[in-house]
Each structure stands twice: as C-alpha cells, then as structure tokens.
N, C-alpha and C positions, 0 to 999 in steps of 0.2 A: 699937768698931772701926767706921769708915764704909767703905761701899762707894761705886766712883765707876759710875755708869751707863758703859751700852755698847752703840750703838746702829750696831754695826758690820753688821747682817742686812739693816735694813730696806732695801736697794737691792735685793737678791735674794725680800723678799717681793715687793716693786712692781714687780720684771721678769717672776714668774709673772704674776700678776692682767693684765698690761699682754699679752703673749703668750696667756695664756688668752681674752681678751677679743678679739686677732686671729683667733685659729682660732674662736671663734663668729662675728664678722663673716664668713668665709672659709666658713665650713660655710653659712650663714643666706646666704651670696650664691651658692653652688654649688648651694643648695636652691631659690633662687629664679629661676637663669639656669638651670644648666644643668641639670637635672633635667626641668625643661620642654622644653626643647629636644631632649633624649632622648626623651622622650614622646611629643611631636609624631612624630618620626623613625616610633618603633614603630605610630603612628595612621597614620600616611601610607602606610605599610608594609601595615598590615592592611587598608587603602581597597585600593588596588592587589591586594593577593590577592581581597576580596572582588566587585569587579569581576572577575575571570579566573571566580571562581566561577560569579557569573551569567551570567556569557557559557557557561560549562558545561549552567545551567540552563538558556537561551534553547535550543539546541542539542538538551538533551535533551526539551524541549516540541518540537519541531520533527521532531527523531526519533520520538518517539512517533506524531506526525500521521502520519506515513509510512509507519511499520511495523507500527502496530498492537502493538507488541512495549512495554509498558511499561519504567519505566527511572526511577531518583534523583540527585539531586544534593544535595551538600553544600554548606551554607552556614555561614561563620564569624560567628554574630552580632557577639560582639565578640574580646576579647584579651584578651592580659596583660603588664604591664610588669612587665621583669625585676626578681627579688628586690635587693634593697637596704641595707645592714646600719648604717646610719648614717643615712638617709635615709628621706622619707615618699611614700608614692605614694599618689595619688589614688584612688578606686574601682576597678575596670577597666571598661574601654571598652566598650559596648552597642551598640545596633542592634536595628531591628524591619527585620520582613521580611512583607509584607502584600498582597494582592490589594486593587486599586484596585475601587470599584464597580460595576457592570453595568451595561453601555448596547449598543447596538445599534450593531452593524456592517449595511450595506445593502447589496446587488447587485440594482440596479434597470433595467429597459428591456433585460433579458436573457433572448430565446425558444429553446427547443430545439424540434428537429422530430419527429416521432412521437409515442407514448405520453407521453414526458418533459417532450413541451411540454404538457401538461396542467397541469404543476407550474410549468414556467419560462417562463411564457406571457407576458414583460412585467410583469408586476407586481412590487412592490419585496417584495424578501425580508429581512428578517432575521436577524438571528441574535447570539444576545447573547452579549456576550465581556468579560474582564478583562484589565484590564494586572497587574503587579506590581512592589512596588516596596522600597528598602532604605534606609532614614533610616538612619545611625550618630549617635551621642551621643558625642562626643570630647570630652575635657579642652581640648586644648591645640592640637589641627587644626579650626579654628572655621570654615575655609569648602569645609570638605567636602564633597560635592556628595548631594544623594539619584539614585540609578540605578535607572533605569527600563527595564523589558521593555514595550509593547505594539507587538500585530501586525508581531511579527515582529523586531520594530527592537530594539536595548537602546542606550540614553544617558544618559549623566550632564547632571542638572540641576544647573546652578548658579545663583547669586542673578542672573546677566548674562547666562547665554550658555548654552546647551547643546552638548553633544559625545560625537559618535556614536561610541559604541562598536563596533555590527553593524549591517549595514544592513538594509535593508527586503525582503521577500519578498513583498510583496503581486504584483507583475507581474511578469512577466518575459517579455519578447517577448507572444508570445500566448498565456500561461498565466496565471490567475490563482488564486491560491492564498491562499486565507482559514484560518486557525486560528483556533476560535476556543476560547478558555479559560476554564473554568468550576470551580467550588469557591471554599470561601475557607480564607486561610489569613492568620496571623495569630501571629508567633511575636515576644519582645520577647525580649532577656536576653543573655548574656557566652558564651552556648553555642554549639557547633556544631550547626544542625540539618538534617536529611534530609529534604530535599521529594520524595516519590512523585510519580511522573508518573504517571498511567495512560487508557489508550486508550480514549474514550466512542466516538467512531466515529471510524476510520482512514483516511482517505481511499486507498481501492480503486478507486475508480470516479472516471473523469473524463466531465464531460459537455459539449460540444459546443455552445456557445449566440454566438449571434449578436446583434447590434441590433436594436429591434425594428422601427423603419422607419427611412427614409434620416437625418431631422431627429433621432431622439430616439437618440444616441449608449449604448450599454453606462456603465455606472455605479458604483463601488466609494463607500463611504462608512462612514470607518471615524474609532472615537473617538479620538480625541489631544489629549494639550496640549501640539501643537508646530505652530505655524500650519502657513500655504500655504508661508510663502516656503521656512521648513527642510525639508519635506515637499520641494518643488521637486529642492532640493540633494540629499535623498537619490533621486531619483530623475530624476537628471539622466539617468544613460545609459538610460532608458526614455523621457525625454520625446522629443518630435517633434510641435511647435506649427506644423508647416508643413505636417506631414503626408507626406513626401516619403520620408522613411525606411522601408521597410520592416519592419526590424527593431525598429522601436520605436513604441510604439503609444498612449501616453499624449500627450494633446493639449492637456489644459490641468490644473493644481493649484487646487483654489478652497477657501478659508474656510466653513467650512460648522456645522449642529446635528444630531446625531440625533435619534432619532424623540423619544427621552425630552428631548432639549434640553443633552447635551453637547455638548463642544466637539468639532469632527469639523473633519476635510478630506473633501473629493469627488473622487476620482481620476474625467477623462472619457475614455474612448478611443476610440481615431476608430475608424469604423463598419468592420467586419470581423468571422471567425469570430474565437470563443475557448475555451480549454480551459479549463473550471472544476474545481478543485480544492477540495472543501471539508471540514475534518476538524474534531475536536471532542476537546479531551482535558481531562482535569480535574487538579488538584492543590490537597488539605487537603479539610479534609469537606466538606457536603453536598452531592457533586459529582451532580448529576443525568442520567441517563440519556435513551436517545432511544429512539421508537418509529417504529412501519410508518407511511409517512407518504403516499406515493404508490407505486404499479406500474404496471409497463412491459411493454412486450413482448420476449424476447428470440429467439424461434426459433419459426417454424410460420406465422409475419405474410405475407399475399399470397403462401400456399405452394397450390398446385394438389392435388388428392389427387384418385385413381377412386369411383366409384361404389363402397361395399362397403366401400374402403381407409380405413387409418388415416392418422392424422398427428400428430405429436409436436409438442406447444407447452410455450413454458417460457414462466412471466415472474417476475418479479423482483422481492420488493420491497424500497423503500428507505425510506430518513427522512429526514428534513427537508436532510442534508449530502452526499445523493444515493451512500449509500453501503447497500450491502446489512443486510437485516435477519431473523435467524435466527427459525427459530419461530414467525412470522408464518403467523395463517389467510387461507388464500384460497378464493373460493368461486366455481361457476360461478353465476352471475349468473341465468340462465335455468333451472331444475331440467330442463326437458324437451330440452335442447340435449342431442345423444348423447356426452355429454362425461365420461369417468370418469378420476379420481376426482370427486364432487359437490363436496367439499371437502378441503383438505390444508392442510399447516405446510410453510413454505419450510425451505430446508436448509441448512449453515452458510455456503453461498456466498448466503444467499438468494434463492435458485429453488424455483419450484414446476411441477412437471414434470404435464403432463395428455393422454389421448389421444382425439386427436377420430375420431369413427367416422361416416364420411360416407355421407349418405343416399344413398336409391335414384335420389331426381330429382335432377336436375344443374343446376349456375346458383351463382349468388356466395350466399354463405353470410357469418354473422358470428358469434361469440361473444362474449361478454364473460364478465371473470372481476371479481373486486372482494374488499376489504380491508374492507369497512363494510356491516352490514346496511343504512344510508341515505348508499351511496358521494356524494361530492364527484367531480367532474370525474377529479379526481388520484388517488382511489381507486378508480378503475376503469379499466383496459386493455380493450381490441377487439381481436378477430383477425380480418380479414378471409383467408376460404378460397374456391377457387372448383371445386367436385364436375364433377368431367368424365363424364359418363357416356359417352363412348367407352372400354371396357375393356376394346377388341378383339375376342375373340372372347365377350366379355360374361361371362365369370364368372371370377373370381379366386382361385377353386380351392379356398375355406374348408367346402365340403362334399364335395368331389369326392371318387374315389378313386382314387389315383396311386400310382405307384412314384416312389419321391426315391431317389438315391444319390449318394453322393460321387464321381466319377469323374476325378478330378484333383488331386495334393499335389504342388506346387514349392517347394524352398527348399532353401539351402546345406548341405550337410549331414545331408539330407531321403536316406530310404531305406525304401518302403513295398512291401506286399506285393503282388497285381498285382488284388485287389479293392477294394485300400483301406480293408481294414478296419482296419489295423495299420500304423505307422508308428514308425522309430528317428529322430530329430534330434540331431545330435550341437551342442550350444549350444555351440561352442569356434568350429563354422565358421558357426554362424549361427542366430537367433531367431526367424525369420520363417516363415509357410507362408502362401502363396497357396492357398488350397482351390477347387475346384471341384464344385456339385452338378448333378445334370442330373435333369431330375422329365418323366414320360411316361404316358400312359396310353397302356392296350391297348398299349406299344409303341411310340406315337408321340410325338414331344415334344411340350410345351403350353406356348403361349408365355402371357405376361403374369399368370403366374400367380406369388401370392406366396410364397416360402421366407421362414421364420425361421430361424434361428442361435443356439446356446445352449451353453454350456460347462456340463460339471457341476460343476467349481467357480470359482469367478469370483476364489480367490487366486493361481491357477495360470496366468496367459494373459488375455489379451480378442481380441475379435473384432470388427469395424470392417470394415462395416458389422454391424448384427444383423436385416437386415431386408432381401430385396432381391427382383428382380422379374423372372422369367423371359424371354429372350429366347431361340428355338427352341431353348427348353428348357433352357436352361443360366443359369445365375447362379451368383455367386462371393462369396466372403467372406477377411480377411485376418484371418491367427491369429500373435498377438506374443506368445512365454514367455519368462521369467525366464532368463536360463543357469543355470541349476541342476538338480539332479535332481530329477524328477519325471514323475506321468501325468496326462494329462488328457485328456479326451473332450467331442471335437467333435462337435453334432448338427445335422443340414441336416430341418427339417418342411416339409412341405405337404401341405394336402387332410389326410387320415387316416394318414399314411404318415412314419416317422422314420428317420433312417438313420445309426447312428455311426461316428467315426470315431476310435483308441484313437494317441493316439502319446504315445509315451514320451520324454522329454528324460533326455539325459546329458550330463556333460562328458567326454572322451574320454581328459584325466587323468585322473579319475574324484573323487571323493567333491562336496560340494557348493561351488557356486560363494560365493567370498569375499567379490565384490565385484557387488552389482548395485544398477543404479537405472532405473527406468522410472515414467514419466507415469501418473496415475491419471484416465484418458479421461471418466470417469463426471463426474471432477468439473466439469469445461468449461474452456471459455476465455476469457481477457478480453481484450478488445484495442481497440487504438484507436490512440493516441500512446503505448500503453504495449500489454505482454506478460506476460498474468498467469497461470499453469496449476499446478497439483499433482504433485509425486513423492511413488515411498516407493523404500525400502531392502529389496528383494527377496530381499539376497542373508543369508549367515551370521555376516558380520562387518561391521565400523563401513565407513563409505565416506565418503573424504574426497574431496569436491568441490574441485581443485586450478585448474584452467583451465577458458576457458571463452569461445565465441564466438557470434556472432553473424550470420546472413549471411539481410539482407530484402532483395535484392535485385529479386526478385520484384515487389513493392511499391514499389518504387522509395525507398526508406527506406536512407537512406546513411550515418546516425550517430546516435549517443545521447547528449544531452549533457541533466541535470536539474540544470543549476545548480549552487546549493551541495549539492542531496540526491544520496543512492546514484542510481548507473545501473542497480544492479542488486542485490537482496535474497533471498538464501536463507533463508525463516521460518520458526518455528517448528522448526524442527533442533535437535537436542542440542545443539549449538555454528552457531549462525547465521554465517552469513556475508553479506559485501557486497563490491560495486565503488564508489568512487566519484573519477571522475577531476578535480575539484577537490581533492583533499585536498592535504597536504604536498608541495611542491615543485611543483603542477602549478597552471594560467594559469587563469582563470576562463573560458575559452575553448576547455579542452582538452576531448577528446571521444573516447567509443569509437566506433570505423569499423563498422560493421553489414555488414560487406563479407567474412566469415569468418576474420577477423583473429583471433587466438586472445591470449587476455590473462592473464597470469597472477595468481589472488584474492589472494595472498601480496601481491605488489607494488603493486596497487591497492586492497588495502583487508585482510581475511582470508578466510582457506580458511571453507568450512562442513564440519562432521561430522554425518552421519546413521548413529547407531544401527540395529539391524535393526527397533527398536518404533517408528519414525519412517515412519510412513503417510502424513503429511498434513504435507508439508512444501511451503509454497510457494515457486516461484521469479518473482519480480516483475521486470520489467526497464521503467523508465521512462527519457522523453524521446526519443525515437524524432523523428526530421525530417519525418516523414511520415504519416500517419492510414495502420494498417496495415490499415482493414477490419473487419468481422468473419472471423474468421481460426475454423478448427477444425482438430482434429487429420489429419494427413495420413499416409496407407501408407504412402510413401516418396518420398525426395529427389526422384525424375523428377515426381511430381507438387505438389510445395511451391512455395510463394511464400516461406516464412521458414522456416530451419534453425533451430535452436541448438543446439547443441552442447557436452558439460560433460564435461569428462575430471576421471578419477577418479588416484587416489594410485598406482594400477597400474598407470596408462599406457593405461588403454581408458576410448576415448571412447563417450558415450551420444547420439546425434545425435537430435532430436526435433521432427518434423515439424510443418507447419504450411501449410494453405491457405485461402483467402479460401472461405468458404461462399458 
C-alpha cells in the first residue's frame, strides 16, 4: 500500500520562524533605540537633582561660616535605571565627588588700625582653601558637565562653556568675605553620600581695614579655573571701573597665579574702608584646626585711672581668620607691672580679662600682655594708661574707716522698709532697682571715695555698674532680676565698712515665672557693622523667641541687610532660630529697618526655642548700614543708642539695651 506525501504545514512552519525573527529584529531595535534613550532621560534627570544637591552643599558651607553651628548635606553619587524584564541595562550610573587641591587665597595691601594692625599691616595674607567638585560616569548622557563649588561660586563646566549655577560671595559692596575650605574628601560609587560640614573657625568677628596708601589699592586673590573675563560677569553688579559709584567697589578683574602657581583671578578695589570677613570650615578628614595667632586690645586702651584706683583691661585673642580663640595663654609681658592675674586662658568669647592697679606717681603708663614667650609684633598688645594723681582729697578710702549704707531703693513695684534693710519687688510690675549707697566718716560725707557692689549670688540678678566712686558721698549702682521668685542680697563696701541690702522678688500671681529671658552682661559685646551679645532662659519653662526688633537710631544705623546670609542668628538654642530677608519671595535688596519695626521669626525665617538649661545662647544680628561703635550694655532706654527688642510666645517683650562706651 503507498502513501502519497503531504506537505500542506510547511507555510505555517515558515510563517512562525519569519514572525519570530520580526520580534527579535523589533526587541534587538527597542534594545538598541529606545532603552538608551530612557537611560539618557534618567541620567539627565539624576545630573539635575545632583546639581540642586550641591547648590544645598554650597549653602551649607556658607552656613557653617556664619553660624558656627555645623550642618550635612546629601549627595546622590549616582542612580538607578528602572527594573526591566525583557531587556538589558547597563551598570548603574556613578559619580565621584572630591576636593580639588590647596592653593592659596590672598588679601593683600590691607591695614587695620590699633592692636589689629599689627597683624593686617599691608602684608599679603594667606590663607589656603579647596574647591570641590562632581564628575558623573553616564552611559548614555556623554556631555555631562562636571560642577564645581569654589569661593563661593558653584558652576557647571562643560567641554565649551561654563554656567553659573550661584554666584559669587567674595564682595559685596564693602564687605569682603573669604571662606576658606579645608579637609579632603573623596567619595566614588552608585551611593548616596553625607558630607559633614563643620566649623574650624566661624566668622564672629569682622575687622575694619583699609588700603594701605593712596597708589597701592586693597587686593583679593583667590584660586580658579574660570579666567577674568567670567569672574568679570559674575561680578558685574560689584564692578565700578570708573569709580563713580558708590555702592560698588570693585575696579578692575585681572588674570592672575597664586603663591603656589595656580590659576587665580585678582579682585582690585578702589581705595576706601572695608569690612573683612574671614571664616574657615572643613568637610571629610584630615581637616586641620587653627591656633592663637595674634591679640588685641579690647577695653581699658587710653582709659585714665587715679592714683591707688583700678582698671579693667580685656584683650582678645585670635587666629590667623581674625576670629576669637578659646583657651589661649596670655601673659603680662613685664612680671613687675602691678597687673594681676600674671597670666590667664582666654574665655569661650576669647577674652582675657586683667586688673591694673595704678601707682602712687602719676604720668602715662603702658603695659603689655603677649601669647609667645618670643612674641612677633602680632603676639603682643599695649595698653596705654595715664595715673592721675589728683584724687581729690587724696585717698580713696581702701583703708579708711567709714560707715557705707544703702540709702536709697527706686523701682516699679519696689516696697522697702524705711532703713533699707529689706525690700518686696513685685516682678509682674517690674525688674529693675536703682539703689543708692551713701559712705561718711565721723558723719560727714567723703567724696571720691571708691564703693564696690556684690551680689551673693550671681544666678539671681547683676549689678551694672560693680564698681563706682563717691560724689558728696553718694554713688549708685542698678540691680536687674529674673521675674521669678526669689532672694537676693545686695552689698555696697568701702574703706572697712559692708552694708546689705535683702529684697525678695515675687510674682504677684504667685508661684514661679514661666517665661524669662535676660542678657548674660559678663559675657560682653561685639559690635561694629554687626551686634553680637549672650542670653539665658531664667525662667521655668521653654521660651520661644517669636518677634523681634531693632531700633539704632542712636547711631544713626537705619537697616540691616547681609545679603544672601541671616540678618539675624539665635545660636546654640534648643531649637536655633534666624531672620533672613533675602530668602523665598523677597528681592535681593530687601532689608530690615533698624528703626524699631518689629518682624515676625515665623515669617522671616524660624522662631528659636530656649530651654531653661540654655545659658549660653547667642543672639547675632549682622549688616547694619552703619559702624555701630563699640557698644556695652546699657541701664535703660533713656540712656541707649541701640535697643533690641525680642518678644516671647506670651506676649512679653525683653527690651535689651545698649550704648556706645
């Protein structure tokens, strides 16, 4: 029996193979178009976030310089392309992230006057600083740019062109502000990693320098590889090549090398005062520290003292970024000068506090104090004093023997007994006591004769002045308490003779006060184009810092405006707060009025909250219009040049004086 073939399938084998063989062309061209072209999307995507990041990090270096308050940022080294179930994806995306190498920033042909010009005498300064920067590794986004942070600036480099991300901070009008950045850091891979910021020295201190003669202009010289002409453009609204401007003070951009033979620009500025700003932060290891580098003088300089009398000197010292430095020895320079302590350690404001005890002959006097058994110029401060031996009736009563008494208590809410031994304050209608002592011998008064002032405890109240000097008989002293409950005893000496005075605070509600905040006077004040002074939380519960004004009128100081930084810093608090009237929605121009305009922290920036464990909390307030002086604490508004003013979450405000010493 034959069988006939039958070959009726094979069109339906040849239409698989022929169809199977489309979907691989079709997979093998969707693998090779568009799968890339996805990629690229998520590279482009992840360039774009990782710029926003650094602009975070630029931000938070910048913050750091400011506040002293350390602080992190995130960075996405690389990515990931979505899961795919058909399809092949390439490695994922990388990125390093790395500190460019050290070269030297310059401020050259720039003198200050006093103590300080010792240090900033014209001579070119220094100061070694890194950029940083962010290469990515993409597949398929091949002109990617690498971005760059230094001084200040962050830009993308491309293979043609550069493009500024954030501009430049080096000037601004007439501030100059130098950051410089130190550590290395060094991270490669697909991660997200966290860069520490933390604060080598904070720029607290600004200093005051000028050109050093007519011909030889003020100087910046800082590393970049971005010539003159881009330098130029980012710092158009600073320049002023004609000089005619005011407000702008940059006169020529120039091509230039640092000291090591990088590539640099030379910022020149035309001849005038300037405010220097100099700060130091580090981020990734081996960020290196600063030391006591020069001292100053800040209190007790061309101060007059009697024959017998004391006198209070403080000086300061700092490091190489003119910024205070804790712990530091200082020593009197002459063992036989009547100056005690011989030697001391500054304190966290970097002060060292000494008291001179002026001879019997009279005529100018000097001390000096110094940082170096073999002081440099810069390691040593001079006080000029000048001992008056007119002291009236020629003794100033440190062995006499006198009757002191208190004979006088004024303040709101004040109710004493009719010797003055005992005294009720009621702290709801007021914190204040004007005291009065009156010191007599045999009966009669003695004038020119010195009282001290002492509290027996020094958490309960201060006293302002502690030290003052008979006129027929009488001198006075001001006593500021807590509104809270509490005793304390006030004592008036002279000659051999004490006299106390007991008053008791309450609140009239009665138990203890909720809300209090007062200045810790001990600690001093800073001031210049800025306002810098210490509170604590006196009272039993948190105190939030809600509002808050400002009124220098005094000083002739009419607004505060720091640019891109806070106007105003609440530090070290539980919860910090700031002002700053550039941020969200507001003009690079906008400004708080120093005119006692009251601003609310909420809307300008956040509230601060102080704990009652919150001693040492500062309140900073920079850019002021005007140099407000040296400024010290002041008894009260009739005698201020500059209020501030800081209202609390209760609706009571803390007013806290201030006058030009």
């Amino acid at each position: 029996m034959r069988f006939r073939t039958d070959d009726r399938a094979v069109t339906v084998q040849i239409g698989t193979v022929l169809l199977f063989g489309v979907l691989i062309v079709l997979l093998s061209t969707y693998q090779a178009t568009v799968v890339p072209q996805q990629n690229e999307e998520v590279e482009f995507n992840h360039n774009q976030q990782v710029q926003g990041e650094l602009q975070d990090l630029r931000d938070e270096l910048l913050r750091t310089a400011a506040t002293d308050s350390g602080g992190s940022a995130s960075v996405a080294l690389g990515t990931r392309y979505p899961e795919r179930a058909l399809f092949v994806n390439p490695a994922p995306p990388s990125g390093t992230l790395r500190t460019t190498p050290p070269s030297n920033a310059t401020v050259g042909n720039a003198t200050a006057v006093g103590e300080t010009g010792d240090y900033w005498n014209g001579s070119d300064r220094n100061f070694s600083t890194r950029g940083v920067t962010y290469a990515p590794v993409y597949h398929e986004y091949r002109r990617a740019p690498t971005t760059v942070y230094e001084n200040g600036a962050l830009y993308n480099r491309f293979e043609s062109a550069n493009r500024t991300l954030a501009g430049q901070r080096l000037v601004r009008g007439n501030r100059i502000s130098l950051v410089a950045l130190n550590g290395s850091l060094a991270e490669s891979g697909s991660a997200t990693e966290s860069v520490d910021v933390r604060p080598v020295s904070a720029a607290t201190r600004t200093v005051t320098v000028e050109n050093e003669s007519a011909d030889e202009n003020v100087t910046v010289v800082v590393p970049t590889n971005r010539g003159a002409e881009e330098w130029t453009d980012l710092l158009a609204e600073e320049l002023d090549e004609d000089e005619d401007d005011p407000e702008r003070r940059v006169t020529a951009v120039e091509d230039a090398t640092t000291t090591d033979g990088a590539n640099a620009v030379r910022l020149v500025l035309e001849p005038g005062t300037y405010e220097l700003e100099l700060a130091k932060v580090g981020v990734g290891s081996d960020v290196s520290g600063v030391d006591a580098h020069y001292v100053t003088t800040v209190r007790g300089d061309s101060e007059t003292v009697r024959a017998g009398g004391e006198q209070r000197v403080v000086v300061e010292v700092r490091d190489r970024y003119n910024n205070p430095v804790s712990g530091a020895r200082v020593n009197v320079s002459d063992p036989d000068d009547p100056v005690t302590p011989e030697r001391t350690e500054t304190d966290a404001e970097g002060r060292a506090t000494f008291v001179y005890r002026a001879p019997d002959d009279p005529g100018p006097k000097t001390v000096a104090f110094n940082i170096s058994d073999d002081p440099e110029p810069r390691e040593e401060a001079t006080v000029d004093l000048f001992v008056d031996g007119d002291d009236g009736d020629g003794d100033d009563g440190a062995d006499r023997t006198y009757d002191v008494e208190w004979t006088d208590a004024v303040g709101d809410g004040l109710d004493c007994d009719d010797g003055h031994d005992r005294c009720t304050l009621d702290a709801d209608e007021g914190t204040t006591v004007d005291l009065t002592a009156n010191v007599t011998e045999d009966g009669d008064p003695v004038s020119n004769s010195t009282v001290d002032y002492a509290l027996n405890r020094s958490d309960f109240g201060d006293l302002s002045p502690t030290e003052g000097v008979t006129d027929a008989g009488e001198n006075g002293t001001t006593l500021d308490v807590p509104a809270e409950n509490g005793t304390v005893k006030a004592y008036a000496a002279s000659g051999d003779d004490v006299d106390p005075i007991t008053i008791h605070v309450e609140r009239s509600g009665g138990g203890p006060s909720e809300q209090g905040l007062r200045p810790v006077e001990s600690a001093g004040v800073t001031s210049g184009t800025q306002l810098t002074f210490t509170v604590e939380n006196t009272g039993s519960e948190s105190v939030t810092v809600t509002d808050f004004a400002v009124d220098a009128g005094g000083v002739d100081a009419s607004r505060l405006n720091n640019g891109d930084s806070d106007e105003l810093g609440i530090l070290r608090a539980t919860q910090p707060g700031f002002a700053n009237r550039d941020g969200p929605g507001n003009s690079p121009t906008s400004r708080f009025d120093a005119d006692g305009t009251t601003y609310a922290l909420a809307a300008e920036g956040s509230e601060a909250v102080l704990e009652p464990s919150d001693d040492d909390v500062t309140v900073d307030f920079r850019g002021f219009d005007a140099d407000l002086g040296d400024l010290e604490f002041a008894d009260s508004a009739a005698d201020a040049d500059v209020t501030v003013t800081l209202t609390l979450d209760d609706g009571t405000e803390r007013a806290i004086h201030f006058r030009q010493s």
